[in-house]
N, C-alpha and C positions, 0 to 999 in steps of 0.2 A: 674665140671670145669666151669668156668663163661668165656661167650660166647666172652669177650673180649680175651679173652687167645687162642682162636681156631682159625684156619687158612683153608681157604678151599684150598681142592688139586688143582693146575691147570687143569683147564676143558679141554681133547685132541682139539685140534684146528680142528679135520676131524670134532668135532660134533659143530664147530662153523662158519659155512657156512652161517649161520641164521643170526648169528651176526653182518658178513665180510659183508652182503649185507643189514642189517640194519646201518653200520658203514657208508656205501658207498652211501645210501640215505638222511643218515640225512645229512651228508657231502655237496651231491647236493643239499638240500633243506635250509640250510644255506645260499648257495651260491645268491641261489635264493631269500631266504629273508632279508637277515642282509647286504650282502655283496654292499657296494658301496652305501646303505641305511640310513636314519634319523633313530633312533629306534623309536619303538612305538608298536604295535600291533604285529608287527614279533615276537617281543623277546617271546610275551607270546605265538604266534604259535610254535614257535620254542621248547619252554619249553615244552609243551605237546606233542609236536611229539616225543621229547626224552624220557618224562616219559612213550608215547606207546611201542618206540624202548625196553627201560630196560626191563617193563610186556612181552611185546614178545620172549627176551632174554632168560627170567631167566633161571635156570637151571632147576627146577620143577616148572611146569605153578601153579600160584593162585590159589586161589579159585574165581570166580566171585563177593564173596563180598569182599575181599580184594584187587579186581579189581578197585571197582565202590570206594571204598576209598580212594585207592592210587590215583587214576585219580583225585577223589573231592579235594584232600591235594593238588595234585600239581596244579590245579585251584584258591583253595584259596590262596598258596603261590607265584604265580604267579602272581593274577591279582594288585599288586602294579604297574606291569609293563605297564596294559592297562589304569592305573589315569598318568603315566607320569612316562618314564623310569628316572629313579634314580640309584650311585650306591648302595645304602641302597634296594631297588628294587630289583637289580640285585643276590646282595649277599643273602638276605631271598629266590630269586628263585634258586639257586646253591646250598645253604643248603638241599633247599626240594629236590632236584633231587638227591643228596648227598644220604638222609634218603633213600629214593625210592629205590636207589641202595642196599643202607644197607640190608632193607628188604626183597628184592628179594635174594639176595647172602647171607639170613639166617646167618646174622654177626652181627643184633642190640643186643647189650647186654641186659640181663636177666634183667638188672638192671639201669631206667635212668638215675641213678646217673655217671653210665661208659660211658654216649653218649659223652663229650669233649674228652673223650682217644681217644674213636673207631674214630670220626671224624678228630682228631688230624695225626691217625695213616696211615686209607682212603687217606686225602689230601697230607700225604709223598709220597703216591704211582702212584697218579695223573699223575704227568709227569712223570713215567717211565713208564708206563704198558705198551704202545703201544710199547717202543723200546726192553720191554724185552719179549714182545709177539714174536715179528718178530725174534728177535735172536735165539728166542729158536725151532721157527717152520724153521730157516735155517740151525740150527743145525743137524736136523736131516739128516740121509745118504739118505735120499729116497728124501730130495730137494736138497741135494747138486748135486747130481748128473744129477739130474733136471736141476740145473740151467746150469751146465755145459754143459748139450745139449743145453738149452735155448742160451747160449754166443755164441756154434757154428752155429745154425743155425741162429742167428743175423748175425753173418759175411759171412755167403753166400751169406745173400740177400743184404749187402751192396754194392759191383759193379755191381749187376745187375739193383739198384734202379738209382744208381748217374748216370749210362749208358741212360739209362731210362728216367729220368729228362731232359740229354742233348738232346736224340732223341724231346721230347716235344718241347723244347724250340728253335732248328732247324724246328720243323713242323710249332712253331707258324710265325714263322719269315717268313717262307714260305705259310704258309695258312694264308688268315685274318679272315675266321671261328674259325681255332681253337684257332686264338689269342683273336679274339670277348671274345670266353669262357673262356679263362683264366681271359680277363679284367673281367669278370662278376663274376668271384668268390673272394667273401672277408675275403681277407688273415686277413684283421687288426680283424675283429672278430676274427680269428681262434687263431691269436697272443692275442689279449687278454686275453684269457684262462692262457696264460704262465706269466701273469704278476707276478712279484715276489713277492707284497704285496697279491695276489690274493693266491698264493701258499702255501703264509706264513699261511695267515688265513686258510684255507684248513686242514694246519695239524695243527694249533692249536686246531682247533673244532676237527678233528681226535683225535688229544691227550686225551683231554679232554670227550668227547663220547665216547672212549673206556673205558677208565676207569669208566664207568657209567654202560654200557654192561657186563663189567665182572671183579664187584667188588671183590676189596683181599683189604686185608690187611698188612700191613707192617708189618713183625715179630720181637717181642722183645725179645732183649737179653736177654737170662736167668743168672741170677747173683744167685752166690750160697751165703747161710749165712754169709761166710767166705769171699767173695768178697766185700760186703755191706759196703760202710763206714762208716767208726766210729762216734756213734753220742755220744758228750757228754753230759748228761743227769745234767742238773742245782742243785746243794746242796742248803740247806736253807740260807748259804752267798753267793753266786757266784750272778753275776752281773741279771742273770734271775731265783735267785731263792724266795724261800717266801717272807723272810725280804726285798731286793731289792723292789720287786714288792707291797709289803704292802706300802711303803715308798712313792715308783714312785705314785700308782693309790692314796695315802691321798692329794700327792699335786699335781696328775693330776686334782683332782675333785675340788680341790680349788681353781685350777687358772680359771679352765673354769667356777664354777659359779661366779666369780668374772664378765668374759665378759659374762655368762647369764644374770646375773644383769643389767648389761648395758644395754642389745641390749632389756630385758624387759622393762627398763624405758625409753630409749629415742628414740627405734624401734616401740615396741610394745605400750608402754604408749604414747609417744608423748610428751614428756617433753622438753622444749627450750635447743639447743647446745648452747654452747659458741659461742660468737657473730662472730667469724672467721670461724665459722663452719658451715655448711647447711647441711640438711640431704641428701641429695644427694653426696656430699664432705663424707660423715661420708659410707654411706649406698654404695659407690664406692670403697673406700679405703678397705671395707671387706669382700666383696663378694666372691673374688676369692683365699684369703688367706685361709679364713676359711673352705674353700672345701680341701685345701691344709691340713689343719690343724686334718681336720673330716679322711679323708683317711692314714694320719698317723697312729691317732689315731686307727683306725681299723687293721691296722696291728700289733700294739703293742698287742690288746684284742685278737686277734688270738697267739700270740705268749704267753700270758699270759695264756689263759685259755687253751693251748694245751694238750692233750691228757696223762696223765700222771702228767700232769706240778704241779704246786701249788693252781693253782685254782680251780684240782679236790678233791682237801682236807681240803680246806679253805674256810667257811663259810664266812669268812669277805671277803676273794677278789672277791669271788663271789658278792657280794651284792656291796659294790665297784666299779666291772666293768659292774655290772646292770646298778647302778647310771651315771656311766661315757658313757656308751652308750647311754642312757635317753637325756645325757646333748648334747652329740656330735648329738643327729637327731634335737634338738633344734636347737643346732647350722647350721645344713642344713635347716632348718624353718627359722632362723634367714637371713640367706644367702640371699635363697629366698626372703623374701621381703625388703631385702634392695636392691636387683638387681629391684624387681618390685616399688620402690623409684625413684631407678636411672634411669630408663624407664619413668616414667613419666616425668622427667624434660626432658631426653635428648633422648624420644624414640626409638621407638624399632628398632632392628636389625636382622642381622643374628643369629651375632657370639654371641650376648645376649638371643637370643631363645636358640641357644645350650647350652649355661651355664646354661640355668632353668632346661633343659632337665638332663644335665648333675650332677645338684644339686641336681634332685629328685631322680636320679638313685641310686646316693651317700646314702641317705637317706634310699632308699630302701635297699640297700645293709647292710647299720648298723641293720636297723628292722632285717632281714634275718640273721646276726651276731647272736644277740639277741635271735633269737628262733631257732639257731645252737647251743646257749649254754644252755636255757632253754629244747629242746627237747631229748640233748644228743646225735646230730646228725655228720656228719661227715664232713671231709672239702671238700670230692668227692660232699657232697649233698649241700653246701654252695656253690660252682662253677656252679654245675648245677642250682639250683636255680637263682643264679644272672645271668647265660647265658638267662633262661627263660624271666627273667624280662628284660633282655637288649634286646631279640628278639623281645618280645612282644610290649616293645617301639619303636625298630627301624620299625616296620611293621605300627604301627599304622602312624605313623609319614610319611610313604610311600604312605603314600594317603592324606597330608595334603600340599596344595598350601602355603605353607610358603611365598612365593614375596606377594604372593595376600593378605593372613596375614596383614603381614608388614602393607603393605601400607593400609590397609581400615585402621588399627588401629591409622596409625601419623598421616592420616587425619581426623577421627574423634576427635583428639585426639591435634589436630594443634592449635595453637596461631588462623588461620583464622577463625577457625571455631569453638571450643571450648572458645577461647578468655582467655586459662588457658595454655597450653602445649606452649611447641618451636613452632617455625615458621616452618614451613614442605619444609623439605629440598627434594626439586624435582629432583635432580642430582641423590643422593643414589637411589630414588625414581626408575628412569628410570635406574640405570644400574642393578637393580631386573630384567627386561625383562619384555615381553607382559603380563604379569598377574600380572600388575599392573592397565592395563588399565581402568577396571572395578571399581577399587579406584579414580583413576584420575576423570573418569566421576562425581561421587559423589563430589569431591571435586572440581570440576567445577560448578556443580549443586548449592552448599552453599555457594561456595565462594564470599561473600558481594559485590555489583559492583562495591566500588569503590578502588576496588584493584584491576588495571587494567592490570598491569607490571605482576605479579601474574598471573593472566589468560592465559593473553600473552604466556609465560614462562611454565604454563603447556600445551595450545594448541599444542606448537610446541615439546614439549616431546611426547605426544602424538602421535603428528602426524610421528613421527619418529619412534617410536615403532609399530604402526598399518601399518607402512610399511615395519618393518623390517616381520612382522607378518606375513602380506599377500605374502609376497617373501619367504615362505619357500617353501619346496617341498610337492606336493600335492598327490602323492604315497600313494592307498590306506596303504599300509604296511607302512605308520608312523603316521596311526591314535592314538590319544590318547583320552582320554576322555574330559582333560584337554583343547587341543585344542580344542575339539568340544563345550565345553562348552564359549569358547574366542569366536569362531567365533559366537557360536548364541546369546553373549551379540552384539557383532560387528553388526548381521545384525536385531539387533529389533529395533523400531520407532526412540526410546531417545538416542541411538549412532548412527545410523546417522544421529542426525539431529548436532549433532556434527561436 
């Protein structure tokens, strides 16, 4: 039986004491680092106290080297959050603490291919576990009737408390001792504890930390034969069978090398547009279509070469949708540098990094197509593959200053200073934030004297951003790396003399 299909029993709650009081320290130790906090260095204490909590949890302790592992994974998946908490950050450290859990509660599938099920299945149960934990430990006859003494001896002690209170508050009226002490104790701390956003975060991190503590998974419905719906299975006329699809992929491969053609003569070649047209104009109008265009495409070759389908029996559509995948990662080639076209006249950006990002991904995902149908492999192992490759980028990308990017590149890259590129636009410039600064300097550095308006104009971005800088909060717990490396460009010789 494959290990996504097995469900573990719930663990009695007498033998979770361990747990209630790992639940209840990570809780306070939240409090004390995130809450009311800049993120920075907490998030990544925090992840490792939880990945200690789960190891301490489990139901059968480790072995020491599956210790020294798990601990190294959620370090390495974690430390995106000590270069500069991001959500991309955040989500690769949830994932690992996710896996961590898996591992301990002996539920990762036999098989990688099953990790998007089991995760898929995990995150359903997330926000219940804690509320179906408590029902089920009040269910039982041995607290209910617990708590029913609990409610009656709450009510005995209430008119002896409120009686109590007023004695107090007559003594203080009458003593100025013991009014002195009342003044001296501070209620607004003790009210802050009950703050409602303080409460709220409290049991969100409870929610979430349990279900880490005492991973389940969600059980699936069992569907018999006879439940299954009906799938119709494509004949050699029907709209997805042989002939169809012979017909579709002759004149799918002949349109697109028509625009191969192109994008090789007058992307790749460098051949003169028509006199209304710039390559910029040409290399803008296609960027975003053709990704549009590449991601169809790939769903049709999954539906073409399906398991059964006509491409398991046909030499020609096979070869066919070899060729039309061939042509469509061209196409994601193409894409690519007609955006890195359009970046040079009108530099770089955010939202144009994520489209490169997002083109290569595409790209990889057709390769991966490709050698799902080459290897004869499944669409489980095509999902898990592209998750790979999308984690693997979003991780790398979690440690890369993108503002700071940006900006060293429009200014090396600027009308002032290249004497080639646009004029560097210092507005977008400065609403990147403080890691920009470091570009600016540079391009104060080069920028020719007698562009005075220019200097002008980045001084005072500057100097507005190196104040927003220094006004944040200096709380060990929101170090990042990221700032530490701002402030120690900030205090060498050549920015101050700034």
């Amino acid at each position: 039986m494959d290990a996504t299909e097995t469900l573990t029993p719930p663990i009695p709650l007498r033998r979770g004491s361990g747990r209630i009081a790992a639940l209840l320290g990570l809780v306070a130790l939240a409090d004390f680092l995130i809450f009311g906090q800049q993120p920075g260095i907490n998030l990544f204490l925090f992840a490792l106290a939880v990945c200690v909590g789960i190891l301490l949890s489990a139901t059968k302790s480790p072995s020491p080297l599956m210790v020294a592992l798990l601990l190294g994974f959620s370090v390495l998946a974690s430390a995106p959050l000590l270069e500069a908490p991001s959500p991309i950050g955040f989500a690769l450290c949830l994932v690992a603490l996710m896996s961590i859990a898996l591992v301990s509660g002996r539920l990762m599938p036999r098989r990688l291919t099953g990790l998007p099920v089991v995760f898929f299945r995990f995150a359903l149960v997330i926000p219940v576990r804690l509320a179906a934990d408590i029902r089920k430990y009040l269910a039982t006859p041995a607290k209910r009737s617990s708590l029913v003494e609990l409610r009656r001896g709450v009510g005995l002690w209430i008119m002896p408390l409120i009686l109590a209170l007023v004695f107090v508050l007559l003594f203080a009226a009458a003593n100025p001792l013991i009014e002195s002490a009342l003044r001296s104790i501070r209620f607004e701390v003790l009210l802050r504890l009950f703050d409602l956003w303080r409460i709220g975060f409290w049991m969100m991190i409870a929610i979430v930390v349990w279900a880490m503590l005492r991973p389940h998974l969600k059980r699936r419905a069992a569907r018999s034969q006879a439940g299954r719906p009906f799938m119709i299975v494509p004949t050699r006329n029907t709209p997805l069978g042989h002939a169809s699809l012979l017909r579709s992929l002759i004149l799918f491969n002949a349109l697109f090398a028509v625009q191969t053609l192109l994008d090789l003569v007058y992307l790749w070649g460098g051949a003169d547009l028509p006199d209304h047209m710039s390559h910029a104009e040409y290399a803008h109008r296609g960027a975003y279509p053709l990704i549009a265009t590449a991601l169809l495409a790939a769903g049709f070759v999954l539906v073409a070469m399906r398991r059964g389908g006509p491409g398991d029996h046909s030499s020609l559509i096979r070869g066919l949708v070899h060729a039309w995948i061939g042509q469509n990662i061209l196409l994601c080639l193409s894409s690519m540098l007609r955006l890195g076209l359009y970046v040079e006249v009108y530099s770089l950006t955010e939202l144009r990094i994520a489209a490169g990002l997002w083109m290569g991904l595409v790209a990889i995902g057709l390769v991966l197509i490709l050698l799902r149908i080459l290897l004869n492999r499944s669409n489980e192992w095509l999902i898990a593959a592209n998750l790979a490759s999308l984690i693997a980028v979003l991780y790398i990308s979690a440690f890369i200053d993108f503002p700071a990017v940006i900006a060293r590149f429009n200014v090396v890259h600027s009308e002032e200073i290249s004497q080639e590129g646009p004029p560097l636009d210092l507005d977008y410039l400065s609403s990147l934030g403080p890691s920009v600064i470091p570009a600016l300097d540079l391009y104060l550095q080069m920028l020719p004297g007698y562009l005075v308006d220019k200097r002008n104009q980045a001084l005072a971005f500057r100097y507005y951003l190196v104040r927003d800088f220094e006004r944040r909060p200096r709380d060990w717990r929101n170090w990042t790396f990221r700032a530490a490396r701002l402030e120690t460009h900030l205090l060498s010789p050549a920015a101050i003399a700034r």
